[in-house]
N, C-alpha and C positions, 0 to 999 in steps of 0.2 A: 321249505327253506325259510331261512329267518329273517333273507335280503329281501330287499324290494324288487319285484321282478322288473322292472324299467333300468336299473341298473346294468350296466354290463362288463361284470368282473366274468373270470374264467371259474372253469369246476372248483378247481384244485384253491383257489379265494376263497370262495364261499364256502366249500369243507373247512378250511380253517377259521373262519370268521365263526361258523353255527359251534363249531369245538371251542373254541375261546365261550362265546355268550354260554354254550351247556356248561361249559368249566365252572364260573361266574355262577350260574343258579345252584348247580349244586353244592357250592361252596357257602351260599346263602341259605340254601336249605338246612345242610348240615349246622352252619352256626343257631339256626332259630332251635333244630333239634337240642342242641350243647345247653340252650339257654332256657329250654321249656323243661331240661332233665334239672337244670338248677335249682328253678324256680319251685320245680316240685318238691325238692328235697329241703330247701330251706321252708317252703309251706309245712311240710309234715315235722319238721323239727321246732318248729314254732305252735304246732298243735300236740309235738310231746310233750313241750314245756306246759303248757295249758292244762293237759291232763295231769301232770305230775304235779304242777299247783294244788290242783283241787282236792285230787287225791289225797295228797300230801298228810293233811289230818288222820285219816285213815290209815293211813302208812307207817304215822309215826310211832319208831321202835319203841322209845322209853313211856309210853300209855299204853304197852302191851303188857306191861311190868307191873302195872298200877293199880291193879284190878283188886 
């Protein structure tokens, strides 16, 4: 249990007390997941852009024409 045992609530308290705090972490979990899926996708979108810079040269259509 997630009281302190010197306390002394009944059963039926302390099921609702440990349900609220699991409510609370999973709801903190779920957001750090929300914000690691973010973070990941704005990382790889910032390493397309990078790629696509570099690339770019190589890419470009009208030096394919030039030859």
């Amino acid at each position: 249990m997630l009281i302190r045992e010197e306390e002394d609530l009944d059963p039926i308290k302390t099921q609702i007390f440990d349900a609220v705090v699991g409510f609370d972490e999973e709801q903190t979990l779920k957001a750090k997941r929300i914000q690691s899926k973010r973070l990941l996708h704005v990382r790889r979108a910032i390493e397309q852009r990078h790629e696509e810079m570099e690339l770019s040269p190589y890419l470009d259509n009208e030096s394919w024409f030039e030859e």
